[in-house]
C-alpha positions in Angstrom: 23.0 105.4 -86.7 19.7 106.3 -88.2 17.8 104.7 -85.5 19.8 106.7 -82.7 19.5 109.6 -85.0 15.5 109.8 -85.0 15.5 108.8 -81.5 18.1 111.9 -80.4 17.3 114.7 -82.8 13.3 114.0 -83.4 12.5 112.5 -80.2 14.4 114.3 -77.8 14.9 111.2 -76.1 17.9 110.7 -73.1 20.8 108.5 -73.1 19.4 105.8 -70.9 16.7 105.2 -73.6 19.1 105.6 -76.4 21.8 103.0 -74.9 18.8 100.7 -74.5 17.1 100.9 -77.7 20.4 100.8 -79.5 21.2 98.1 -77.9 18.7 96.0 -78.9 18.3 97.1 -82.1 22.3 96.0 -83.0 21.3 92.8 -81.3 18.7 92.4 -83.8 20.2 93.0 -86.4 23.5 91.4 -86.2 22.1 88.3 -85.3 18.8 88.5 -88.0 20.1 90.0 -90.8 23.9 89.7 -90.5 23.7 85.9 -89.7 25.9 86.1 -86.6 25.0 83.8 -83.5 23.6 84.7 -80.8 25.7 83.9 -78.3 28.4 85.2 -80.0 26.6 88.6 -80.4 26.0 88.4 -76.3 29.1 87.7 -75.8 30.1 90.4 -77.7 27.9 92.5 -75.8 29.2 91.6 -72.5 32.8 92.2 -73.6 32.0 95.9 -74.5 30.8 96.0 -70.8 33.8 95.0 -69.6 35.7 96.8 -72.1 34.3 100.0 -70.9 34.6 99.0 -66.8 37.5 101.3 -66.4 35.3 104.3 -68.0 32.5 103.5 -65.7 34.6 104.0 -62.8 35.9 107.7 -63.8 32.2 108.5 -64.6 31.4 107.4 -60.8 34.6 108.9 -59.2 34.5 112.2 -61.2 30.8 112.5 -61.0 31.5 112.3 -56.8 34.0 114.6 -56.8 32.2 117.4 -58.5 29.5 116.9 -56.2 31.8 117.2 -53.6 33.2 120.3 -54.9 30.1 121.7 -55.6 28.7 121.1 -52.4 31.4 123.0 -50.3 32.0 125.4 -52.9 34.8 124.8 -53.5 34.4 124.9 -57.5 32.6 128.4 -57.1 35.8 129.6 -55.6 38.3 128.0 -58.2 36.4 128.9 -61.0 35.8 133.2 -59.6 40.1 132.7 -59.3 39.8 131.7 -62.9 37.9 135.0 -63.7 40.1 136.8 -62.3 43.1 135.4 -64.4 41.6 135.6 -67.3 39.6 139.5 -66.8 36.4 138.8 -67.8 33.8 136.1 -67.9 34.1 135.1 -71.8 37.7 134.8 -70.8 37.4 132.7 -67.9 35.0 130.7 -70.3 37.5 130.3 -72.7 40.3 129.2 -70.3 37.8 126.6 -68.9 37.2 125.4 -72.2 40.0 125.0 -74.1 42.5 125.4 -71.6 41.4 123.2 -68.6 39.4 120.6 -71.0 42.0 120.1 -72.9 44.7 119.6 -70.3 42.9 117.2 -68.8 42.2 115.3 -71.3 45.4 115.3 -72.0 46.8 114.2 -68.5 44.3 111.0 -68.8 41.4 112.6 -67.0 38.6 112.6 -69.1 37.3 116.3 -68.6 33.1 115.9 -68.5 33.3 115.6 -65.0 35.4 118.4 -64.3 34.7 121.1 -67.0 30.9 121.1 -67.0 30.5 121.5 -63.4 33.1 124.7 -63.7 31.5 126.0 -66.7 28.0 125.8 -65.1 29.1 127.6 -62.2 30.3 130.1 -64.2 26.9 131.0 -65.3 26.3 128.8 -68.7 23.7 126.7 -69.3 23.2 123.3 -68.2 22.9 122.0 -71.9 25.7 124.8 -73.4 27.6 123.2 -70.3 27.8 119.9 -71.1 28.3 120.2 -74.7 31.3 122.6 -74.6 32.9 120.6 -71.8 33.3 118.0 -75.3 33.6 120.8 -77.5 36.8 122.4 -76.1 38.8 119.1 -76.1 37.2 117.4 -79.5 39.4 119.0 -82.0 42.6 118.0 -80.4 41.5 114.6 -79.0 43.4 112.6 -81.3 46.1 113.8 -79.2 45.3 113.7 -75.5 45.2 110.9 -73.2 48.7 110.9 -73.1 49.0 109.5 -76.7 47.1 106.7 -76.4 44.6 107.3 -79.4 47.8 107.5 -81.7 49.6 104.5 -79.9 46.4 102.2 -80.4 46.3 103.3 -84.4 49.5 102.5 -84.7 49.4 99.6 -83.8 46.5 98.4 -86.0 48.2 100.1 -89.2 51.6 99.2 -88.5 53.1 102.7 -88.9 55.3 104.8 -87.1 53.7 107.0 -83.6 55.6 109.6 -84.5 54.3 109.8 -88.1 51.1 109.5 -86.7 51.2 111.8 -84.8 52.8 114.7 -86.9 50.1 113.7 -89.6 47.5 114.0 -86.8 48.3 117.3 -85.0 47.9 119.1 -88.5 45.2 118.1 -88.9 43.8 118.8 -85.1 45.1 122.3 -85.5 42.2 122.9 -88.5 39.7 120.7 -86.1 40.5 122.5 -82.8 39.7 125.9 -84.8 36.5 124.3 -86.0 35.6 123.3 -83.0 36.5 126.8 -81.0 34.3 128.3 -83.5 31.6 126.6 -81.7 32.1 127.7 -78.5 29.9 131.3 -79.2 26.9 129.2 -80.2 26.6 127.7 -76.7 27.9 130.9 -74.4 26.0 134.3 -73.0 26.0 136.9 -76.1 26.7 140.3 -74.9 27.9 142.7 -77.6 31.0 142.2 -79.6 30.6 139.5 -81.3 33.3 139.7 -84.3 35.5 140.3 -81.8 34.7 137.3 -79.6 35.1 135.1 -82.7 38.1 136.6 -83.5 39.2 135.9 -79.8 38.1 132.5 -79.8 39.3 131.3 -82.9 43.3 132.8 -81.6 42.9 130.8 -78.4 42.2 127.7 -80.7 45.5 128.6 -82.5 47.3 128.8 -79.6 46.1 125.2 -78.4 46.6 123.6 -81.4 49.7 125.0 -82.4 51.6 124.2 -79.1 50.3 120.5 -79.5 51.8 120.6 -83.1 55.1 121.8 -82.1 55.5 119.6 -79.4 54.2 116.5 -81.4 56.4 117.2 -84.0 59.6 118.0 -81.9 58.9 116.2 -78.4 56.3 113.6 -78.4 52.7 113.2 -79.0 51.9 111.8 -74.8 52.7 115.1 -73.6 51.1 117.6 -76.9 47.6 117.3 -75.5 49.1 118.5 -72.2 50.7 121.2 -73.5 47.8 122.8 -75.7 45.8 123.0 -72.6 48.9 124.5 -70.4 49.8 126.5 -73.0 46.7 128.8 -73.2 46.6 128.5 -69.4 49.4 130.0 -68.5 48.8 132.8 -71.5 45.6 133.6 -69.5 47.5 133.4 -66.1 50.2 135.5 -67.0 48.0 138.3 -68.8 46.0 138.3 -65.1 48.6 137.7 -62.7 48.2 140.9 -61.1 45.1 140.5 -60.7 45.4 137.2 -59.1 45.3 136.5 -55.2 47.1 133.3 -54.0 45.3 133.0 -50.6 44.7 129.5 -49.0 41.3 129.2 -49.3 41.7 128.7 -53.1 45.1 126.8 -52.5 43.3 124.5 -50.3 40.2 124.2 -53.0 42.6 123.1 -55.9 44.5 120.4 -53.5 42.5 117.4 -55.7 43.5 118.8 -59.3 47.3 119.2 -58.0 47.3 115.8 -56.8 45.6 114.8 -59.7 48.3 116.2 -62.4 51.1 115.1 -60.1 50.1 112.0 -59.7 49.5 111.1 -64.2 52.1 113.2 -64.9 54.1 110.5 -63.0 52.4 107.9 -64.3 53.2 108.7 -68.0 56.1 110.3 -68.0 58.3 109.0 -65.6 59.7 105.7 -67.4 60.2 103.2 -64.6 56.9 104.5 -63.0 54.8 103.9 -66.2 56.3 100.7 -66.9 55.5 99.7 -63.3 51.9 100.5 -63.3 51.4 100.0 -67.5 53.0 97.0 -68.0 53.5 94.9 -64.8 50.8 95.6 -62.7 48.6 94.9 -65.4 45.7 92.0 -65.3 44.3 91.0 -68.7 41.3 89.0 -69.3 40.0 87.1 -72.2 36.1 86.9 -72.0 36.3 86.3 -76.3 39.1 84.7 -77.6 39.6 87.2 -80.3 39.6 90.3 -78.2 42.1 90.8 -74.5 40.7 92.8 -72.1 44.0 94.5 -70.4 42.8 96.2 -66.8 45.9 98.9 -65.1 44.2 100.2 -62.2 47.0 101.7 -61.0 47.6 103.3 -64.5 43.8 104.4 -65.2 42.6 107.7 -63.7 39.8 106.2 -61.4 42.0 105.4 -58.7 43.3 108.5 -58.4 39.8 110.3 -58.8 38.2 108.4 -56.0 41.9 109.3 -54.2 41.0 113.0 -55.2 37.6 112.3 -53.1 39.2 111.6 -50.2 42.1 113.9 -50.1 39.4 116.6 -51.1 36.8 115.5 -48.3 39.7 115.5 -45.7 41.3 118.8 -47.3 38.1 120.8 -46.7 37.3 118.9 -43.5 33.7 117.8 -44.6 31.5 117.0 -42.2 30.2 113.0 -41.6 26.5 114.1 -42.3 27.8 116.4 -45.6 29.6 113.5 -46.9 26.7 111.1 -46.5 24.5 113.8 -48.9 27.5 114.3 -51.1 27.7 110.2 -51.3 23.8 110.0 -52.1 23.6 112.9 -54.4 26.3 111.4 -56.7 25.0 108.3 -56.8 21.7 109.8 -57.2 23.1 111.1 -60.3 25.3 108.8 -61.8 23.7 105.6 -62.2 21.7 106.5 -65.4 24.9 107.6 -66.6 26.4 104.6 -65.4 24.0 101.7 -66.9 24.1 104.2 -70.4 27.9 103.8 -71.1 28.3 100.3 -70.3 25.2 99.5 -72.4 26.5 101.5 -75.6 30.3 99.6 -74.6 27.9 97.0 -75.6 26.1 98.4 -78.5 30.0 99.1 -80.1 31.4 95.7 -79.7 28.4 93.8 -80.6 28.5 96.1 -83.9 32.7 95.4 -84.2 32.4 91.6 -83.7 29.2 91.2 -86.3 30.3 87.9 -89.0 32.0 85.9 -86.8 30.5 82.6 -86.5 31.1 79.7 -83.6 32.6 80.1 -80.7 34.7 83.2 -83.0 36.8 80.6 -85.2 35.2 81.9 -88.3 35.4 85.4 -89.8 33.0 86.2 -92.8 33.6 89.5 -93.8 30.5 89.9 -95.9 28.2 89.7 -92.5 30.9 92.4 -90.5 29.5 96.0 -90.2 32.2 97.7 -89.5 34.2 95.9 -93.6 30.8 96.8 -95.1 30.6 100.3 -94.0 34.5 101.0 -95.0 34.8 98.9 -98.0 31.6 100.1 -99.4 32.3 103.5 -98.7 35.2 103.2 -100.4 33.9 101.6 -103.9 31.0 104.3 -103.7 33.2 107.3 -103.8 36.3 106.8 -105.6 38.8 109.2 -106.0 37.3 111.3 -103.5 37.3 108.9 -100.5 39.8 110.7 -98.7 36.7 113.1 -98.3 34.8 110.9 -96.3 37.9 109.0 -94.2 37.3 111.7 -91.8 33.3 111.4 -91.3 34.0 107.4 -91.5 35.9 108.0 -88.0 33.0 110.4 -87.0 30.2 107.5 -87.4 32.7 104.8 -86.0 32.7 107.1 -82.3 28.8 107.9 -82.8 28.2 104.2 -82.7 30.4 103.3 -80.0 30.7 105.9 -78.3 34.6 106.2 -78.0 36.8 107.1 -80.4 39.4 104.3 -79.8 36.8 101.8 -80.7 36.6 103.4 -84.1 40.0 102.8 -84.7 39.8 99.4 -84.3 36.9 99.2 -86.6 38.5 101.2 -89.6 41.9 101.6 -89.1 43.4 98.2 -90.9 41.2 99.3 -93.7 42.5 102.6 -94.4 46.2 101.0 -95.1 44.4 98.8 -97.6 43.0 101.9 -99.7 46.0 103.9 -99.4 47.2 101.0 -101.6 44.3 101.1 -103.7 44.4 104.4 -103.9 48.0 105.4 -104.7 48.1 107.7 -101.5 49.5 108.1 -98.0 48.4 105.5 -95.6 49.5 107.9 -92.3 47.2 110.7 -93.7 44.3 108.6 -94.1 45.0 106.8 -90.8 45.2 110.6 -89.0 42.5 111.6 -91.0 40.2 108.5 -89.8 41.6 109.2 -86.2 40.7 113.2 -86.4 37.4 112.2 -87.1 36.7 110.0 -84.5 38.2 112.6 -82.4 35.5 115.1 -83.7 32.7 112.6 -83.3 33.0 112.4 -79.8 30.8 115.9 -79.9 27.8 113.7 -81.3 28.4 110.7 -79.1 25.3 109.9 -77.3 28.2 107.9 -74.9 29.9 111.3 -74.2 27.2 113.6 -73.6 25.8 111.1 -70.8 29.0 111.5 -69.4 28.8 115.3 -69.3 25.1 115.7 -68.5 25.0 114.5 -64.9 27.4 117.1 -64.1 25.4 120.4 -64.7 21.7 119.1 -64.1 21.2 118.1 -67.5 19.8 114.7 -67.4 17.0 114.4 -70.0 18.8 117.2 -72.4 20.7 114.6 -74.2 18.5 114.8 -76.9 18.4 118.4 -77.1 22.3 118.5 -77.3 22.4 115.6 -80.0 19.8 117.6 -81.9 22.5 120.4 -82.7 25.6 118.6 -81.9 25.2 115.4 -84.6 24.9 118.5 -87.4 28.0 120.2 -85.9 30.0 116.9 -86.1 29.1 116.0 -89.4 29.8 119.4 -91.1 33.1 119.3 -88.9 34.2 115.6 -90.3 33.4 116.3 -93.9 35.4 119.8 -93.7 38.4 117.9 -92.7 38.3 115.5 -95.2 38.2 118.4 -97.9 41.0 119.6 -96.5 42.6 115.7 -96.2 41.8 115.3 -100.1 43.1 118.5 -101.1 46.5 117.6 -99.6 46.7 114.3 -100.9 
């Protein structure tokens, strides 16, 4: 983390470099210092490739489409029709933001590709770009991808989803508000500043209110959703006399309808889900203490390469167009590309450090990830609670995904609710909200968003105020954690 740390903040340095250098560096030292064999670490390593496939292919397929819809114009259009719901252009920044970053996310599309494009066209910066199209969905993230986060964490702890997930959209109502209160930092300042904040920080409410309500009283796969849709159609009914349906912008948002129709069946419709969740599933086993489950017909890169060509054909693109479009996203993506499956790597070479041949043996004095928790845990007493939160916030800065953090710390938090004499599904949320948050100072997520809004080789630049951001954001939940407990 340190390592990363210098290389972001001091150096400046891109995500390539970083995914490279960590890489190496966790080889190093789980096979020199932490005594675990090299094979086994390589192995490792080449699970968290594999592991991350699925990711790999939305970065390609959404980095494509955005090109595409850049290229036509088509996300100029979509995003002036947003302005005009929403008034002004802080409000069609906000509705971007929060509304469409976190519905997608929500709906299973992971948002990079999506929001950072929009909010560069609508005049921010490349780097402000990429780090609020993290920003606006961070604080609720526990909760999106159709309640997957929550599923996988409740099935390491053993407790309930939906007490999970209550205990977790509390808590993601206090992170999305940290989090909106971010947004200013990275957006144009005109004048009215108090009352942007003000603004802001009521459009955070919204989001993570409506998640809370329909967690508590519905179901955590659909609260993500709802947050996002929820200050959507605020914005959209506030402007609809201002908005024009015409069939140029109708035609333009063809790929995101087919897109929502299209998960929204997926997870919601029961016989559908269990079709393409459960039975059209293919799992491989490349370490025998780790199943590698592939659902391509569950996973949103299918249907974002679909969203290509529906788009492409939509807007009737011309042969010659599409072979730029085709060369430009590749162009762009590969760096992004190589970078995620090499940190996938970096985070399961990390999670499988102390086992010894061929995985049969488990010390946990030579594992990381037991080191980091149990030691954190002795160190601080009473007040662990505190850090629970920024424990989940360094498990996602290492791997780069917040699940990934889960499965490193989220057994362990069960064991010091014992120890402790507290709630074992606050802690657990509490770990999970963290991750959640750390996925603003993931080196894994901002090479996902850069490529979108010409901001390859910014990474560092990003990290440099992000890492801060994330840490101040962890600790203040775990104040908050401790003083409920």
């Amino acid at each position: 983390m340190i390592l990363l740390g210098i290389l972001a903040v001091g150096f400046k340095r891109p995500a390539l470099e970083l995914s490279i250098w960590g890489s190496l560096y966790a080889l190093g030292l789980v096979t020199v210092v932490f005594g675990t064999p090299i094979h086994v670490a390589l192995l490792s390593g080449l699970d968290g490739i594999l592991t991350t496939l699925p990711l790999l292919l939305v970065i390609l397929s959404g980095i494509l489409l955005s090109v595409l819809l850049t290229t036509t114009g088509s996300l100029a259009r979509i995003v002036t029709w947003f302005k005009e719901a929403a008034g002004d252009v802080f409000g069609g920044h906000l509705l971007i933001t929060l509304g469409v970053g976190n519905f997608m996310e929500g709906a299973g599309v992971i948002a990079e590709p999506v929001v950072a494009p929009m909010l560069h066209a609508a005049g921010v910066s490349p780097m402000g770009s990429a780090a609020l199209s993290i920003i606006g969905y961070a604080g609720l993230m526990t909760l999106e991808m159709a309640g997957i986060i929550v599923t996988v964490l409740s099935l390491v702890t053993g407790i309930p989803v939906h007490d999970l997930g209550v205990a977790s959209a509390w808590l993601s109502v206090a992170a999305t508000l940290l989090m909106a209160g971010c947004i200013p930092i990275y957006l144009p300042r005109p004048s009215g500043g108090m009352r942007r904040l003000v603004v802001v920080l009521s459009c955070g409410l919204l989001v993570g209110m409506a998640a809370l309500v329909t967690a508590t009283y519905i179901g955590v796969s659909i609260s993500g959703i709802v947050g996002g849709l929820a200050l959507i159609l605020v914005f959209m009914l506030r402007g609809f006399g201002r908005l024009k349906f015409n069939r140029i912008v109708m035609r333009d948002l063809v790929p995101f309808m087919f897109l929502l129709g299209i998960l929204l069946a997926v997870n919601m419709i029961p016989w559908v889900r269990n079709l393409t969740f459960h039975r059209l599933a293919v799992t491989v086993e490349l370490i025998p203490v780790h199943a590698i489950t592939f659902r391509p017909l569950f996973s949103a890169y299918l249907y974002l390469f679909s969203a290509f060509i529906l788009s492409a054909w939509v807007l009737k693109v011309p042969y010659l167009q599409l072979q730029t479009v085709l060369k430009t996203g590749f162009s762009r993506g590969w760096r992004a590309f190589i970078a995620m499956g090499l940190f996938g790597a970096m985070g399961q070479i990390l999670a499988y450090s102390g086992y010894g041949e061929n995985f049969a043996v488990f010390n946990e004095a030579q594992s990381i990830p037991w080191i980091l928790s149990k030691g954190l845990e002795a160190y601080t007493g009473t007040f662990y609670p505190v850090f629970v939160p920024f424990l989940g916030w360094v498990g996602t800065f290492l791997t780069g995904y917040g699940v990934a953090s889960l499965m490193l710390f989220g057994k362990l938090q069960v064991q010091a609710a014992g120890i402790l004499g507290v709630s074992s599904t606050w802690l657990a949320a509490g770990l999970a909200v963290g991750a959640s948050l750390g996925s603003i100072s993931s080196p894994f997520k901002i090479a996902l968003a850069t490529p979108m809004c010409n901001a390859v080789g910014l990474e560092g630049a990003i990290l440099r105020l992000t890492i801060p951001l994330g840490i101040a954001s962890s600790l203040l939940i775990g104040l908050l954690l401790w003083g409920f407990l």
